[in-house]
C-alpha positions as CSV (number, residue, x, y, z in Angstrom):
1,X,23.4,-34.7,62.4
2,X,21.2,-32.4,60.0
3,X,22.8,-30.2,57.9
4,X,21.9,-26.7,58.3
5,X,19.6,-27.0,55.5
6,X,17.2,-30.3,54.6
7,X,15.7,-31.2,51.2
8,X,12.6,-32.4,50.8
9,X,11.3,-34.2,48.4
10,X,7.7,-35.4,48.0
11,X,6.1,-37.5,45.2
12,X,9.2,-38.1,42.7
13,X,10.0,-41.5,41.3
14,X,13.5,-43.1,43.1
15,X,15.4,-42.2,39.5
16,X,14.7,-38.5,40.3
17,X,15.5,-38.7,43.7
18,X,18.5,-40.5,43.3
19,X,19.7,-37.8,40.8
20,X,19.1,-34.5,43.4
21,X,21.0,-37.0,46.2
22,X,24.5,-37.1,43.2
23,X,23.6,-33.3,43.2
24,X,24.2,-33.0,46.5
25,X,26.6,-35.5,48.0
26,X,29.5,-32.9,47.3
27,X,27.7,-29.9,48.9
28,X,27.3,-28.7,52.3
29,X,23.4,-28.9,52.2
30,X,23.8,-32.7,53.0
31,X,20.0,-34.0,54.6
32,X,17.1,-35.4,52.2
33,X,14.1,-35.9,53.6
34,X,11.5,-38.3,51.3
35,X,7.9,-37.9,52.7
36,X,5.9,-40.7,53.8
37,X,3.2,-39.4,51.1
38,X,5.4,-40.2,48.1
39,X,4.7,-43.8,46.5
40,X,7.0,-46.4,48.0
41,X,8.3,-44.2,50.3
42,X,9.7,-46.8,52.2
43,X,11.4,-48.7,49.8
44,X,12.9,-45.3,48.8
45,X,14.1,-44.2,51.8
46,X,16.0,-48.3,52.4
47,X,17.8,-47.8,48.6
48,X,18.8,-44.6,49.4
49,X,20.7,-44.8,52.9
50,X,22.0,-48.5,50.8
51,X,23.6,-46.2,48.4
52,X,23.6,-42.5,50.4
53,X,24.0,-43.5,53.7
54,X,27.9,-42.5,54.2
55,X,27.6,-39.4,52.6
56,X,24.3,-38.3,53.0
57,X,21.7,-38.3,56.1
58,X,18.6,-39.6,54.7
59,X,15.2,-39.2,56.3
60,X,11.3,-39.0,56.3
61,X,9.1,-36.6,56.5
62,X,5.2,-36.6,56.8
63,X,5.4,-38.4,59.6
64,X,2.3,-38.6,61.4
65,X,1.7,-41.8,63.7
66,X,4.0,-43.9,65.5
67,X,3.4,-46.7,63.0
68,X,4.8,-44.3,60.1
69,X,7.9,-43.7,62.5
70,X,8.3,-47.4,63.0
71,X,8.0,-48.3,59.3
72,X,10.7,-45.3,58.7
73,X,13.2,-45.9,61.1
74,X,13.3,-49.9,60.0
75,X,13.5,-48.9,56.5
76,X,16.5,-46.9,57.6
77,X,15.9,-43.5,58.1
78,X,18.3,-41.6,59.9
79,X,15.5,-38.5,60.9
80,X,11.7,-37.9,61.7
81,X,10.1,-34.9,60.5
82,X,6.2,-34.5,61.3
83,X,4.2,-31.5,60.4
84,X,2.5,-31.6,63.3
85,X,3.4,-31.6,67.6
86,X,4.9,-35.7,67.6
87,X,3.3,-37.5,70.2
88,X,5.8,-38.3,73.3
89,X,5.4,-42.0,72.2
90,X,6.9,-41.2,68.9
91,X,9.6,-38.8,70.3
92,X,10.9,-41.8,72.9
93,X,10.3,-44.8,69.7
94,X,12.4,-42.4,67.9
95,X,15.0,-41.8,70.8
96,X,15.3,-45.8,71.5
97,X,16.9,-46.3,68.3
98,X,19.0,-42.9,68.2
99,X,16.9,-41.2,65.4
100,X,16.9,-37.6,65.2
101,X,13.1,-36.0,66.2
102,X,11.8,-32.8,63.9
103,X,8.8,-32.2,65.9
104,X,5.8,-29.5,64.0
105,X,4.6,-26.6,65.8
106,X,3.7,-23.0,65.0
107,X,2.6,-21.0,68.4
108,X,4.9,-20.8,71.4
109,X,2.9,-22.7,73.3
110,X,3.1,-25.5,71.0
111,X,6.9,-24.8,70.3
112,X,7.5,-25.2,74.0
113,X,5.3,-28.6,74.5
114,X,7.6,-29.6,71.9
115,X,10.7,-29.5,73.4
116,X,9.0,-30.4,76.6
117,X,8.4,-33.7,75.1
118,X,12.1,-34.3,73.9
119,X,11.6,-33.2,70.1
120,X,15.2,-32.7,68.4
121,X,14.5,-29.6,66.4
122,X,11.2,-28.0,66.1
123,X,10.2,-27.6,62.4
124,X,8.4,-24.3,62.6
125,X,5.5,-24.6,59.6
126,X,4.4,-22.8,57.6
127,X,7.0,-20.5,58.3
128,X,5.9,-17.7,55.6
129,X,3.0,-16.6,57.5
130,X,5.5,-14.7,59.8
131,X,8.3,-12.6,59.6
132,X,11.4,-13.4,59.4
133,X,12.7,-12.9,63.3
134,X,9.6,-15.0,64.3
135,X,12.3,-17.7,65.7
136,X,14.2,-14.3,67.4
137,X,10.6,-13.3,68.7
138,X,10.0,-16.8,70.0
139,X,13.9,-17.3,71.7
140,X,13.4,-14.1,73.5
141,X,11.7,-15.8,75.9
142,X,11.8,-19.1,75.6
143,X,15.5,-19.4,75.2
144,X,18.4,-20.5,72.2
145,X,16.4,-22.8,70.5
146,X,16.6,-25.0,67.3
147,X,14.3,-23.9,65.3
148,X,13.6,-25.4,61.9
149,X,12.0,-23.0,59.4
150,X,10.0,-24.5,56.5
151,X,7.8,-22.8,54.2
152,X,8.5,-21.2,51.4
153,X,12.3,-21.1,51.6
154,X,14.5,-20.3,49.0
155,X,17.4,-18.9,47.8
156,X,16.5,-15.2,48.0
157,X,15.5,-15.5,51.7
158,X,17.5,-18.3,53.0
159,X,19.7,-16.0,54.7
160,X,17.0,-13.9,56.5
161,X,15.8,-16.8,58.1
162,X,19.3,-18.1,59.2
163,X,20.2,-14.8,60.4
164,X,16.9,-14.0,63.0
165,X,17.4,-16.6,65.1
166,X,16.4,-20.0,62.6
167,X,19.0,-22.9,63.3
168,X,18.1,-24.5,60.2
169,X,15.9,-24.4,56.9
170,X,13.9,-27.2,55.1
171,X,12.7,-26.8,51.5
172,X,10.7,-28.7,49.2
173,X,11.0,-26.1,46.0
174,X,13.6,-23.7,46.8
175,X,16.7,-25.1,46.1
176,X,16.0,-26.7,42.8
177,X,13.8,-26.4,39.7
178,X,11.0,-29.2,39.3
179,X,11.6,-29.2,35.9
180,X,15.3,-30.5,36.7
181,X,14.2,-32.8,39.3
182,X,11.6,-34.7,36.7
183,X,14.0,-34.7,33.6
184,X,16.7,-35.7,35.9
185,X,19.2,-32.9,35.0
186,X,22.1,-33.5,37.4
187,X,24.1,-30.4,36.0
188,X,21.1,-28.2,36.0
189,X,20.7,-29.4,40.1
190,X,23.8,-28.5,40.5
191,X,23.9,-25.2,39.1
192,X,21.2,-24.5,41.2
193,X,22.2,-26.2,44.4
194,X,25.6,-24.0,44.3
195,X,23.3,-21.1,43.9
196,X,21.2,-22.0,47.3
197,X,24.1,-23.4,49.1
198,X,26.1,-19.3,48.6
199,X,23.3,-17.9,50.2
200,X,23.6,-20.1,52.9
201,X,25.1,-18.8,56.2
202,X,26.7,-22.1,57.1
203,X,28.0,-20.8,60.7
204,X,24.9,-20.8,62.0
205,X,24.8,-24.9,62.4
């Protein structure tokens, strides 16, 4: 299951990666997500649940097509995230082989087709547009729901989200420094993951 809050990581090399999964295998913030954009994705995404896979839950992200969820889930990955409303093919592929949906949507509307269509989590992007009890605005009428907020996250508003209503966070650049991610600094990474991960209200997931 996703941790309350996913990393994601887009265009590093598989050394870099590999060093912010050591960063976090003892923490609580225990999802990475590599996108489908980064070179050799795939073959990122296969050595990492090799060496990650008990202690992390490793995923992709940019997901677009049913093709990229096919090539995903046989290279191993353990959740979908799409930036965009996954169609209901995708959502069933994804389903058959007991992978974890992350469906994109902004509006409502949208919101609610996603769930309609069995999506996991909705990942609700880009989340900084909005307040931060958009996902309280939205379950006011539409019910609890898990809400994904991604978006310019980070460690000074982490909480607010978590608070109003959001089930979970992803982040591409708020947990870590990209200096520390490209020069590989594992106690750097961790300095800052422990920072994120006290802001964190982990009761929420």
């Amino acid at each position: 299951m996703l941790s309350v809050a996913t990393q994601i990581l887009r265009g590093y090399s598989y050394n870099q990666v590999k060093t912010v999964c050591e960063a976090l295998v003892e923490s609580k913030i225990r999802s990475v997500e590599v996108t489908l954009n980064t070179d050799d994705a795939l073959t990122m995404i296969s050595r990492l649940s090799e060496e990650f896979g008990e202690k992390l839950f490793i995923g992709a992200g940019t997901v677009i097509t049913l093709n990229d969820a096919k090539e995903a889930i046989q290279a191993g990955a353990k959740f979908i995230l799409s930036p965009i409303l996954m169609t209901n093919e995708m959502i069933d592929y994804c389903k058959e082989h007991d992978v974890i949906t992350v469906s994109g949507a902004l509006t409502p509307t949208e919101i609610y087709e996603a769930f309609s269509r069995g999506s996991d989590i909705v990942k609700v992007f880009p989340v900084k547009e909005f307040s931060f009890n958009y996902a309280y605005s939205v379950c006011e009428p539409l019910g609890d729901l898990p809400l994904m907020a991604v978006g310019g996250v980070n460690h000074t508003n982490v909480n607010q989200y978590l608070k109003n209503g959001f089930k979970y966070v992803g982040t591409a650049g708020g947990i870590f420094r990209k200096e520390d991610i490209l020069n590989c600094n594992l106690e750097n990474l961790i300095e800052s993951r422990k920072v994120f991960e006290s802001k964190l209200n982990v009761n929420s997931n």
